[in-house]
C-alpha positions as CSV (number, residue, x, y, z in Angstrom):
1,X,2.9,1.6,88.2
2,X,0.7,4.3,86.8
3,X,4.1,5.7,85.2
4,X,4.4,2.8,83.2
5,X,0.7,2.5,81.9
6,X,0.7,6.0,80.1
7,X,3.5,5.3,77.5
8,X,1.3,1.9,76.7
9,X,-2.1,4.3,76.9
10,X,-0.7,6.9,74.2
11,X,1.2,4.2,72.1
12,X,-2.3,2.3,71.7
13,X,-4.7,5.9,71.3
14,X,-2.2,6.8,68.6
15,X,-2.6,3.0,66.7
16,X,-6.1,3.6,66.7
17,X,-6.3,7.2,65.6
18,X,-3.9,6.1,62.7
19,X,-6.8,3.3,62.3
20,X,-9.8,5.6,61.9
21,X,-8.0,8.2,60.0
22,X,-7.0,5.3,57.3
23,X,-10.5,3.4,57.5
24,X,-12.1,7.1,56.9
25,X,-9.7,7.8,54.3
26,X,-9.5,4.8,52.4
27,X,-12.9,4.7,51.0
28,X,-12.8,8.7,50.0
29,X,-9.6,7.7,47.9
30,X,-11.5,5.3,46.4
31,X,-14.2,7.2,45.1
32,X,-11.8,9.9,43.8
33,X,-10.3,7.0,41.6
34,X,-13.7,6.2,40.4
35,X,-14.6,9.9,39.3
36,X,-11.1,10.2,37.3
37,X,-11.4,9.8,33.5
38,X,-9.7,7.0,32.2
39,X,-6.1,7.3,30.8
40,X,-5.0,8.5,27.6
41,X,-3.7,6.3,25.2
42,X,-1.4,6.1,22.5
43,X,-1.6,4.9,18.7
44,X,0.1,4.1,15.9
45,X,0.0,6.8,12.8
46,X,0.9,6.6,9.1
47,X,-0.1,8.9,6.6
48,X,0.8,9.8,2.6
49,X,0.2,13.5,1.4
50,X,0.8,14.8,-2.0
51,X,0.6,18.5,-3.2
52,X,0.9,19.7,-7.4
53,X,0.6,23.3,-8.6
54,X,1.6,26.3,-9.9
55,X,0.7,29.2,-8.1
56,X,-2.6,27.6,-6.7
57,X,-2.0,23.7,-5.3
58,X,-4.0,20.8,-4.6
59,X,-3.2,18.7,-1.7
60,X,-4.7,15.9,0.2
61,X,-3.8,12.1,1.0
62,X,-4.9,9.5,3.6
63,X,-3.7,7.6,5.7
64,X,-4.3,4.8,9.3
65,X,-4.2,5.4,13.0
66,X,-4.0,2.0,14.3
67,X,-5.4,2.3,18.0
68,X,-6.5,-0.5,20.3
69,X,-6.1,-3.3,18.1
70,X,-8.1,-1.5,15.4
71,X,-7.4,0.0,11.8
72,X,-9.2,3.5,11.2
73,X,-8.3,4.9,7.8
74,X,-7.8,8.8,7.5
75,X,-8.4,12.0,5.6
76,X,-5.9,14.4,5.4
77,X,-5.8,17.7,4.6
78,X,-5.1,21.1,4.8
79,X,-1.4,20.8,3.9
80,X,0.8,23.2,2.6
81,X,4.2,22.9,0.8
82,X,5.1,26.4,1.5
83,X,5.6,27.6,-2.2
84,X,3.1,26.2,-5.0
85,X,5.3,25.7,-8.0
86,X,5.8,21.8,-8.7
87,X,4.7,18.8,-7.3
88,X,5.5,16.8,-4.0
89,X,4.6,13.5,-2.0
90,X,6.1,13.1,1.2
91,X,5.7,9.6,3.9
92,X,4.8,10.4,7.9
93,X,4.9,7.5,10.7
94,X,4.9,8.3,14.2
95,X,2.8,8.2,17.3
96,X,-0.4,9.6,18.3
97,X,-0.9,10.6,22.0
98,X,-3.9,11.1,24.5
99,X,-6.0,9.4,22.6
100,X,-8.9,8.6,24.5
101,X,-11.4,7.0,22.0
102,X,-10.4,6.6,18.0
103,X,-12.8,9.9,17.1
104,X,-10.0,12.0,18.9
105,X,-7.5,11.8,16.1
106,X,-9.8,14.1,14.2
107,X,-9.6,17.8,14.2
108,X,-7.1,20.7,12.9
109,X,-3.5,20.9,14.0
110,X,-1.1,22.9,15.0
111,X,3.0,22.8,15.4
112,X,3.7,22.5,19.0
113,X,7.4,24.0,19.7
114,X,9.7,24.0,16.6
115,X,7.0,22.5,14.2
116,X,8.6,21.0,11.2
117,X,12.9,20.0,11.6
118,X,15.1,18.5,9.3
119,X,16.7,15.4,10.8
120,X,18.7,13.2,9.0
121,X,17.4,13.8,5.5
122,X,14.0,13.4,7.0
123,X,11.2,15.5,8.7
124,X,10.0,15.7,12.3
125,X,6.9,17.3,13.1
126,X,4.9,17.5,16.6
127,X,1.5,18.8,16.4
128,X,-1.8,19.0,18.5
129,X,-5.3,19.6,18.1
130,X,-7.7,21.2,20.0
131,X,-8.7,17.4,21.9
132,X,-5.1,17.6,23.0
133,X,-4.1,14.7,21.0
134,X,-0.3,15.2,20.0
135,X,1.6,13.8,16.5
136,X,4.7,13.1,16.5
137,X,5.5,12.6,12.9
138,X,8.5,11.7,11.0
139,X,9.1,11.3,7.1
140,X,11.0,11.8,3.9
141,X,9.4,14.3,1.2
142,X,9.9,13.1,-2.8
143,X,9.9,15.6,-5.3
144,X,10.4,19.1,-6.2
145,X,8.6,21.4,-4.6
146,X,9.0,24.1,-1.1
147,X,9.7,22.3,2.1
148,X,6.3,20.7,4.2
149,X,4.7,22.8,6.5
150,X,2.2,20.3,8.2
151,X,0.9,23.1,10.5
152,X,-2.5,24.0,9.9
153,X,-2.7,19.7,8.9
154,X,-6.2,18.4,9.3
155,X,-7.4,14.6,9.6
156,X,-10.5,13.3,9.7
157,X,-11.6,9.7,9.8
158,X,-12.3,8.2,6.4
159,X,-15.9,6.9,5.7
């Protein structure tokens, strides 16, 4: 009879190791969820940029990020058309990640792989700043000037 006891005696030592390991556990998992920041989000993006010259350009435009419900109107600069001969306004829509709070759409970017491709008669751009917030643009340009190069792009958020 004492044969038959041990399989039941290690069978219930093991259910309540497994027990005390997960009651230990459980609350330590917990916490770690607490402690981790909360989770990017995305927004919407549209912006309008125009650039005239000849030899030396002026550029600029605005645009909206439209995050959480909200409307934040934008600043944009630091644009360049490549060559500054002529005059140029070119359309972007796309999606901002890794947002965390509006304010993180601000900042200078750069192109992340490829930059700038032609697709489709359009544009499409992916960019980052330094907050880790990543553009991924697309739009058509309208008049005569040297393709967009939206690296070196910087938004801020309009007053």
């Amino acid at each position: 009879m004492a044969q038959n006891d041990r399989p039941s005696f290690k069978l219930e030592r093991r259910r309540l190791l497994t027990g005390m390991a997960a009651a230990l556990v459980a609350p330590a998992a917990g916490l770690g969820m607490l402690a981790t920041p909360a989770e990017a989000a995305s927004g919407r993006i549209e912006f309008r940029i125009t650039r005239a010259g000849f030899i030396f350009g002026v550029g600029g435009g605005s645009g909206s990020l439209f995050f959480q419900g909200q409307r934040y109107r934008l600043s944009i600069g630091g644009v360049s058309f490549g060559a500054t001969i002529g005059a140029a306004s070119a359309e972007f829509v796309g999606r901002a990640r890794n947002l965390r709070q509006a304010r993180d759409i601000q900042g200078n970017y750069t192109a992340v792989g490829a930059g700038l491709a032609a697709a489709g008669g359009g544009s499409v751009a992916r960019l980052r700043n330094s907050r880790g917030v990543e553009l991924e643009v697309s739009g058509k340009q309208i008049g005569l000037m040297a393709s967009i190069d939206l690296s070196g792009l910087r938004i801020r958020l309009a007053k």
